[in-house]
N, C-alpha and C positions, 0 to 999 in steps of 0.2 A: 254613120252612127244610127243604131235602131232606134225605135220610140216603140214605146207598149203603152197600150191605155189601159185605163183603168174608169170604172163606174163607180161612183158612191152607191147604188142600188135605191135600197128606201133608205134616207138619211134619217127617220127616225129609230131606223135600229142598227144594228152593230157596223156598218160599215164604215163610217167615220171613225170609229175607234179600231178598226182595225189595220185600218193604210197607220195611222196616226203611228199607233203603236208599233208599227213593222220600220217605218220608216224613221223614226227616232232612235230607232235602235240599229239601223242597217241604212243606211244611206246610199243614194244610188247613185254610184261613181262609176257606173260602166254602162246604163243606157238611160233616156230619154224616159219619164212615165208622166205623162196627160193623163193627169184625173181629172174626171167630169161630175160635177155635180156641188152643191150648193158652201160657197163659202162661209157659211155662219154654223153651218154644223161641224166644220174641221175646226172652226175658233172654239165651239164651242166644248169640243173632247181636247184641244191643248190647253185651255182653261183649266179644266178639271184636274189637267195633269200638271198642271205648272210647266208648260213648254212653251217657247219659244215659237212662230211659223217656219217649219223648214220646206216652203213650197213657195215658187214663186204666182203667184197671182197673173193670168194672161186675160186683155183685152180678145185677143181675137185666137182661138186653138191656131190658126199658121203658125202663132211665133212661134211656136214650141220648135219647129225645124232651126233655128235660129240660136238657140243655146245649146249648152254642152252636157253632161251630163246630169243629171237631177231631178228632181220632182217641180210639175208645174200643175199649178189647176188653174178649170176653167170654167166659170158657174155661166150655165145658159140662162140666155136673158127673162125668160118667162119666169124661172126661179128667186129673181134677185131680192122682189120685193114680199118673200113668203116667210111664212115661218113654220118651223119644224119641229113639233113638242116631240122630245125623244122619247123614248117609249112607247109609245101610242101610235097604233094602227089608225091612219087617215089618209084622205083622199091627195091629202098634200106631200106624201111619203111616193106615193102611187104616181103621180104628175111626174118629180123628182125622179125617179126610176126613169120613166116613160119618155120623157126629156132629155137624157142623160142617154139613154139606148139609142134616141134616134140619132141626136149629133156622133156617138161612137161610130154607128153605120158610117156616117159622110164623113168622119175621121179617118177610117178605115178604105174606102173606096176612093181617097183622094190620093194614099199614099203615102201620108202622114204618120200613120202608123202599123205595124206590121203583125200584130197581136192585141187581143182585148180579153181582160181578166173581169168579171162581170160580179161587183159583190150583191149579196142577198136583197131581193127583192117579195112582196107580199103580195099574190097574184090577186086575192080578192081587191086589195087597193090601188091595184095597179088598175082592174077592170073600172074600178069605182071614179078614178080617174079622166075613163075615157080611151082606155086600150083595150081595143078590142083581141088579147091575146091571151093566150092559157099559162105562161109565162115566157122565160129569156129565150127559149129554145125555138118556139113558134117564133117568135116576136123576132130575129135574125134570122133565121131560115127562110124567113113571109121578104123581108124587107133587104137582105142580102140576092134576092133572086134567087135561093136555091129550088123552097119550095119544104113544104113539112114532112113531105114521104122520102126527102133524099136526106135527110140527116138520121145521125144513130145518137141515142143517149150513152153516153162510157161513164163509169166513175171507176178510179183506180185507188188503190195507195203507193202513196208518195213519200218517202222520206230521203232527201239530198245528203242524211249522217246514217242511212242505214242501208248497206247492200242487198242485203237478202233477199229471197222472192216477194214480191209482193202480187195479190188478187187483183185482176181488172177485169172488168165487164162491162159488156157490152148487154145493150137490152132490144129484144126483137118487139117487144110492145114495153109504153111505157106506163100510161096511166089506164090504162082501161078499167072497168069494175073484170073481177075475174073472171066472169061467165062466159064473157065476150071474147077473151083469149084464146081461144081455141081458132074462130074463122079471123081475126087475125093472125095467126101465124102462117103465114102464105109462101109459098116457095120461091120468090121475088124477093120479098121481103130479108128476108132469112141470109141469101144470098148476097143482096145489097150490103147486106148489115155485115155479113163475113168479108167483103171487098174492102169495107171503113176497117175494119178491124184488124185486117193482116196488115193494110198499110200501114196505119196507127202503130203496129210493133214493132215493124220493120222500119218506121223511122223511129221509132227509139233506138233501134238497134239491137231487138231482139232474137230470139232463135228460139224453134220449136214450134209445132203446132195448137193452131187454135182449137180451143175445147168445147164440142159443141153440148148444149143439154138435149136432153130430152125434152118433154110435154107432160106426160104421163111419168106415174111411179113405178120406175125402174128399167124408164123408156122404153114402158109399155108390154116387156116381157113379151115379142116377137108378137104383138098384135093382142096378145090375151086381156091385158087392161088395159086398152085404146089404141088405136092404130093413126095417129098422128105421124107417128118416127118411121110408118111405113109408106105414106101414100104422100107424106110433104116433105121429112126433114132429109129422110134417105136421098132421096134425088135431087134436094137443094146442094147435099153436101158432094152427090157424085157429078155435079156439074160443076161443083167450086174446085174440087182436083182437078176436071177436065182443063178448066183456066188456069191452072196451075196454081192453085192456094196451095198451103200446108194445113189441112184442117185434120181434127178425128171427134167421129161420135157416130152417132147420138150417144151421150154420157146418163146416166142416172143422176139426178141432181141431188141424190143425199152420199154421192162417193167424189163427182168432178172437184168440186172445191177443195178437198182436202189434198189431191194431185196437183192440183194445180198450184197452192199455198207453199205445196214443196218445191215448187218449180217448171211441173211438167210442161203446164202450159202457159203459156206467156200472158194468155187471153182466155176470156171464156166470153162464149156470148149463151146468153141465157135467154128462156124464152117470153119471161113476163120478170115484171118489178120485184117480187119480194123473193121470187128463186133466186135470183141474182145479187140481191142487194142486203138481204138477211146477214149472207156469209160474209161479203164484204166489209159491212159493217160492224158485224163481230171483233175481227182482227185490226182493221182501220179504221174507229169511227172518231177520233181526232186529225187524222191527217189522210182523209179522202178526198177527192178530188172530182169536178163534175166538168169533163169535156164534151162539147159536139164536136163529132163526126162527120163529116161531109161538107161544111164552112168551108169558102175560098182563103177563110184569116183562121190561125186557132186560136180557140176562146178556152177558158178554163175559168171555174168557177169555185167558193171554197161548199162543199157539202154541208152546208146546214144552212137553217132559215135566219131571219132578220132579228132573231135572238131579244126580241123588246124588253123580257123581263131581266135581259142582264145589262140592259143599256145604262151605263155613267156609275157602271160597278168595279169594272176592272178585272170582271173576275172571270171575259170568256178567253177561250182560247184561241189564239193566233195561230195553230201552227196548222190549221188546212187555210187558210189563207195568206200564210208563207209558204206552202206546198202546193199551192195552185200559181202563185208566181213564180217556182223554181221549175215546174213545170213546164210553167206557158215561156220562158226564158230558152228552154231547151229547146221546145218545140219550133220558135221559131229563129232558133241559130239552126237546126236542120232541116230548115224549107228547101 
């Protein structure tokens, strides 16, 4: 039987009400989920709701190997004696997160578990903390041994009741300021990221080629406004056929999305943050989904932040965070 972990993230915002919510209403009769992070904030969002604990409470993360199906948590010792004002961005939210990521890693590397679903954490409070990370992506990539230049950021939509095409992307830079974008986009790079991404579809089970963007507007119009798409993206892309990818572009980034939205392509990788992620979020911005790329475990994450101002209201939505479970499920039934 598998085990999937799970992270409370920053327990002062939405992630206690968001397992709470998923799992009172969906109960997990077919794998194993270790959630990590502080017992007085899951009491304190069943409180609110008048429920019952449907988790069982573990001294030590092993036993989880030892029962059958269902939900167990497991609050790390440094946590025990804090407290977590909901709402509110603190250094105590930051710890929580910071805490909870690290025992996942040794969750994770022991065997224990075979996937980790990572809810919303507050990176300034995380640093405030004492982690020295820019958030979840570094902070596994650093401490997984892969390393920060070997993972790709993707975020897709997901929906387990709706067939249809859905946008995923892939991002060749992620946070930079924009200026900077240009000598980041490196022919290494580029390539690397199309490796993550053909494999990523092809365990989904997809068909068609990946869709690459452009740089420039209207990639670049054969050199006339910027020659990016002739001197990196061109030869990234005729080296990824040569390994035998299924790729095509350089695309015009105000045409690819809407082909691809139809179907064409399975994937798109994009070259900077908000080419990418503008369109996605358009059509998916309740049920997107934030995976790395290049992890030895898949992690899946729900698209949005630690939502403070809706904390102990009831009124966010769960379903990228049931989309990032039905995901991370999939994912690692086809490892």
């Amino acid at each position: 039987m598998r085990t999937l972990c799970i992270t409370l993230g920053d327990p002062c915002g939405l992630g206690p009400e968001l397992v709470a919510r998923h799992f009172l209403e969906n109960p997990a009769d077919k794998d194993r989920m270790l959630v990590i992070g502080p017992v007085s904030a899951m009491d304190r969002e069943l409180d609110r709701m008048g429920a019952d604990r449907f988790f069982t409470v573990l001294d030590d993360p092993t036993q989880v190997a030892d029962g059958g199906p269902g939900v167990y948590l497991y609050e790390p010792e440094l946590l025990r004696t804090i407290s977590f004002p909901p709402g509110h961005a603190c250094s105590q939210g930051g710890l929580a997160a910071g805490e909870s990521l690290d025992l996942a890693v040794e969750v994770l590397q022991s065997g224990l578990a075979q996937g980790l679903l990572t809810c919303p954490l507050n990176k300034a409070m995380l640093h405030a903390a004492g982690f020295d990370f820019p958030g979840h992506t570094e902070f596994l990539a650093d401490k997984l041994g892969v390393g920060r230049d070997n993972v790709c950021m993707h975020l897709c939509g997901h929906d387990p009741d709706d067939p249809s095409p859905k946008l995923r992307v892939s991002l060749v830079t992620t946070h930079p300021r924009l200026r900077d974008v240009p000598d980041l986009v490196t022919g290494e790079r580029i390539l690397h990221c199309l490796r993550l991404t053909t494999e990523f579809v092809r365990t989904l089970g997809l068909a068609g080629p990946v869709g690459v963007c452009g740089l420039n507007p209207h990639a670049g119009e054969s050199g006339r406004i910027g020659d990016e798409e002739i001197t990196t993206i061109i030869p990234a892309l005729e080296r990824a056929k040569a390994d035998g990818m299924d790729v095509a572009g350089p695309i015009p980034g105000d045409t690819i999305f809407h082909f691809a939205a139809k179907g064409r392509y399975p994937a798109v990788l994009a070259m900077y943050h908000d080419q990418g992620l503008a369109p996605l979020k358009l059509l998916h911005f309740s049920r997107a989904v934030n995976v790395t790329l290049g992890l030895p475990y898949p992690r899946t994450s729900p698209d949005h932040g630690t939502g403070y101002d809706l904390v102990g209201k009831g009124e966010a939505s769960i379903h990228s965070f049931q989309a990032a479970l039905d995901l991370l499920q999939k994912l690692v039934g086809r490892q």
